[in-house]
C-alpha positions as CSV (number, residue, x, y, z in Angstrom):
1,X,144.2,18.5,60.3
2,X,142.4,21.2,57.6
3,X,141.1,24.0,59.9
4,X,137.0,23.9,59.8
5,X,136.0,26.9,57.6
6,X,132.6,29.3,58.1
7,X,131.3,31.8,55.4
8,X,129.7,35.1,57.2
9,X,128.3,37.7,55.2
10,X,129.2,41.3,55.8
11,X,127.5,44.2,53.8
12,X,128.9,47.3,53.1
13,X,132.4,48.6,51.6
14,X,135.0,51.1,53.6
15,X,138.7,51.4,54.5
16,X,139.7,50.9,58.1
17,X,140.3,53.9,60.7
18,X,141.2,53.4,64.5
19,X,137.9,54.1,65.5
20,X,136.2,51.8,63.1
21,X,138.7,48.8,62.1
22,X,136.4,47.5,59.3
23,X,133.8,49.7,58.4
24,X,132.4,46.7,55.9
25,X,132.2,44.3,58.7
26,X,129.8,45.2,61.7
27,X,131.4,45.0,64.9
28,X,128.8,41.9,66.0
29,X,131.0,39.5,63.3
30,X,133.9,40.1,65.1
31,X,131.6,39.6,68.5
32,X,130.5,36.2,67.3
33,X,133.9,34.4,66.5
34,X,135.3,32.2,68.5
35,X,138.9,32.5,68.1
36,X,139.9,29.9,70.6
37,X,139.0,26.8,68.1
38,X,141.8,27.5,65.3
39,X,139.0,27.8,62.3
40,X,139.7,29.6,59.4
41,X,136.8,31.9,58.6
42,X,135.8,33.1,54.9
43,X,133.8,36.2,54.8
44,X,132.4,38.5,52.3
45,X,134.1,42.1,52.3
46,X,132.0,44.4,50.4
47,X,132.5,43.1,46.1
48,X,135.4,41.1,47.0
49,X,136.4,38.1,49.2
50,X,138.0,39.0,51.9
51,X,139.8,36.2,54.1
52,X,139.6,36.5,58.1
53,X,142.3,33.9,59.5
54,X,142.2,33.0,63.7
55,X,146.4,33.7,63.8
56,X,147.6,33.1,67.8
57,X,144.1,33.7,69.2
58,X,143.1,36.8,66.8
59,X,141.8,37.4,63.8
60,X,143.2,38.5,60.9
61,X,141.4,40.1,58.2
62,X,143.2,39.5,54.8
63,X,141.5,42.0,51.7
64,X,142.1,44.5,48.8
65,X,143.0,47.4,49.1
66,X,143.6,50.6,46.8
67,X,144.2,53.3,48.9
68,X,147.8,53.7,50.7
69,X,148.9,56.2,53.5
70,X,152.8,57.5,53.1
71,X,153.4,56.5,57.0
72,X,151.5,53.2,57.3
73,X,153.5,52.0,54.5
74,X,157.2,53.3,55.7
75,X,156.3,51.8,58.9
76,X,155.8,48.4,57.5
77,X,158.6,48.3,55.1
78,X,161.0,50.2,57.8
79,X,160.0,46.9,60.2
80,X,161.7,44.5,57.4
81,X,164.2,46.7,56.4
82,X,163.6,47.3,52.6
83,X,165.7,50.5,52.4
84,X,165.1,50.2,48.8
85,X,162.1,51.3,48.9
86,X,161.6,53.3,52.0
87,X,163.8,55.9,50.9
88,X,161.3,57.1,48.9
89,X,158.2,56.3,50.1
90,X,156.2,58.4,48.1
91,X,157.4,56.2,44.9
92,X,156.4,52.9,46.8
93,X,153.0,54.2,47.6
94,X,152.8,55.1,43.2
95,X,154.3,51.6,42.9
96,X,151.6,50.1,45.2
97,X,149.3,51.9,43.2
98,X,150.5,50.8,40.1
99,X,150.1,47.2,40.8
100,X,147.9,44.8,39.6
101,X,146.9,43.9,43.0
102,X,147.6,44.7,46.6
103,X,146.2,42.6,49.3
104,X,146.6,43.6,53.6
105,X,146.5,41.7,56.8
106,X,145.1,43.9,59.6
107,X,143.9,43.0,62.8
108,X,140.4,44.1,64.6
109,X,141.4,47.4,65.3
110,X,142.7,48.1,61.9
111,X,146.5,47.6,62.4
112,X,148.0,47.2,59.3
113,X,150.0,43.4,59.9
114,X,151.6,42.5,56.6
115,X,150.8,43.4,52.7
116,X,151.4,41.6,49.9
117,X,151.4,42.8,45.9
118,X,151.4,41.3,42.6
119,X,152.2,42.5,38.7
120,X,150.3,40.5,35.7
121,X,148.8,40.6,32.7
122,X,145.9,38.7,34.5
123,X,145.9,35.8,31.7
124,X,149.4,33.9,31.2
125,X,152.2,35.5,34.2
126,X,151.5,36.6,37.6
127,X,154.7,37.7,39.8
128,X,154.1,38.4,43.6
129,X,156.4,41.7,44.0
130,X,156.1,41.7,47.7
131,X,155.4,39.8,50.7
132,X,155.7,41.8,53.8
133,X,154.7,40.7,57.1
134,X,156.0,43.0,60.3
135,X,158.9,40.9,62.1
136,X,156.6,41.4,65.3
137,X,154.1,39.3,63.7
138,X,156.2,36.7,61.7
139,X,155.4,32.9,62.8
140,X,152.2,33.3,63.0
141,X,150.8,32.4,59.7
142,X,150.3,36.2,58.1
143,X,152.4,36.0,55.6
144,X,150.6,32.1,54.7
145,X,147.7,33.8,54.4
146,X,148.4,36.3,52.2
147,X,149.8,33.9,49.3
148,X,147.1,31.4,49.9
149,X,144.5,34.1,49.0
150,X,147.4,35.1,46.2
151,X,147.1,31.6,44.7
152,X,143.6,30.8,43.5
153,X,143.0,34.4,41.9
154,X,145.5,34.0,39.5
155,X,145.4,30.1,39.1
156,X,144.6,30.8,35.5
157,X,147.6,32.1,35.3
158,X,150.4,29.8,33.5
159,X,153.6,31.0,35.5
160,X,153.3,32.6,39.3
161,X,156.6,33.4,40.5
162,X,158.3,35.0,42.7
163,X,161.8,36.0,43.6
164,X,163.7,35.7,47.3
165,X,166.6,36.2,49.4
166,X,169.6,33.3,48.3
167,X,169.3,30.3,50.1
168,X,173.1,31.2,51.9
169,X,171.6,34.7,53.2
170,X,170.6,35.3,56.7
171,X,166.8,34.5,56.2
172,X,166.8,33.0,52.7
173,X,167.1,29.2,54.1
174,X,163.8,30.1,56.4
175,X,162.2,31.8,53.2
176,X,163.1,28.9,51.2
177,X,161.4,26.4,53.3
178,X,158.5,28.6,53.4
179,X,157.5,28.9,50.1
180,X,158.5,25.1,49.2
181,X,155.7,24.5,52.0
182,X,153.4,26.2,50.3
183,X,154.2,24.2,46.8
184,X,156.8,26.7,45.4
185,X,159.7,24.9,43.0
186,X,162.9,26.8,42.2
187,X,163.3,27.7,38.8
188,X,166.6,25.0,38.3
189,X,163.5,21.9,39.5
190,X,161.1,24.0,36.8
191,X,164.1,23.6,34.0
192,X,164.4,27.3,34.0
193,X,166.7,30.2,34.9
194,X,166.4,33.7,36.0
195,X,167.9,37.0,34.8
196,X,168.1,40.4,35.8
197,X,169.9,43.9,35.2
198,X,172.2,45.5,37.7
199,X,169.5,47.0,40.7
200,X,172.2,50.5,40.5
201,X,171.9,51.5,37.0
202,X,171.2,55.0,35.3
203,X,167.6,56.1,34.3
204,X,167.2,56.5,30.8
205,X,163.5,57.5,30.4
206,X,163.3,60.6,28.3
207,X,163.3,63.7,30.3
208,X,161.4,65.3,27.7
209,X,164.6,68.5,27.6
């Protein structure tokens, strides 16, 4: 059954803090949901949709964001175990920044859930670089959320692809049922192949000496 939906209007714009989760949504929103009934809530986050999903009796607020902290976003990517980019975590958060979009999942007290980010030209490709959701949280439709409010911003977009774990790895079969859920073909059913370079190779860029 499609969850019932419900548009609320918050005013205002703000970043959450501990003592104020989401300072563009007064406190008497989150007062006035029932999150016993399983709807899915649509609300207005200050110049942008944000998405507030009832996940396991809470709700979830999904929106943009463009401001990162170092340690929020080593914890997350610690919890999944993306060495690759923890290692630096100062070149994720320039990577984060550098993104086309980046989209959170918090809960009402501002707890940063799961993140998702994309790269595109905004007219023919969009590629979703990362979905993240903290293994304390997965299974309970997070990381869902944040691809369904991926999908219909860049369905204008000819190609939106993304790349995951092999279907013989320890999580890929899990991943790959996921995203076929959600209406994702691999490239071999889409006639198509994918490439890429070596991840260890030397950086070339001009060093300017």
């Amino acid at each position: 059954m499609v969850p019932e939906s419900t548009d609320i209007d918050a005013a205002g714009t703000g970043r959450p803090t501990p003592g104020n989760p989401r300072p563009d949504r007064p406190s008497s929103v989150l007062a006035d949901l029932d999150v016993s009934d399983g709807r899915d809530v649509r609300c207005s986050v200050g110049l942008s949709i944000g998405h507030c999903v009832i996940a396991w009796g809470f709700v979830v607020f999904i929106a943009k964001e463009e401001a990162f902290d170092p340690e929020e976003m080593l914890t997350l990517y610690a919890s999944v175990g993306w060495e690759g980019y923890t290692r630096d975590v100062e070149k994720l958060c320039r990577g984060l920044l550098n993104s086309h979009l980046v989209i959170t999942a918090r809960d009402s007290a501002g707890t940063l859930l799961g993140l998702a980010r994309t790269i595109s030209d905004d007219e023919h490709i969009c590629y979703v670089q990362d979905v993240v959701v903290n293994p304390d949280h997965h299974r309970q439709g997070i990381g869902r959320a944040l691809i369904e409010d991926l999908m219909p911003r860049y369905s204008h977009c000819r190609f939106f692809l993304l790349s995951t774990d092999h279907e013989s790895s320890p999580e890929g079969k899990r991943n790959h049922a996921f995203y076929r859920s959600l209406g994702f073909l691999s490239y071999e059913e889409k006639e198509m192949a994918g490439f890429g370079l070596p991840r260890n190779r030397p950086d070339l860029r001009e060093t300017g000496s």
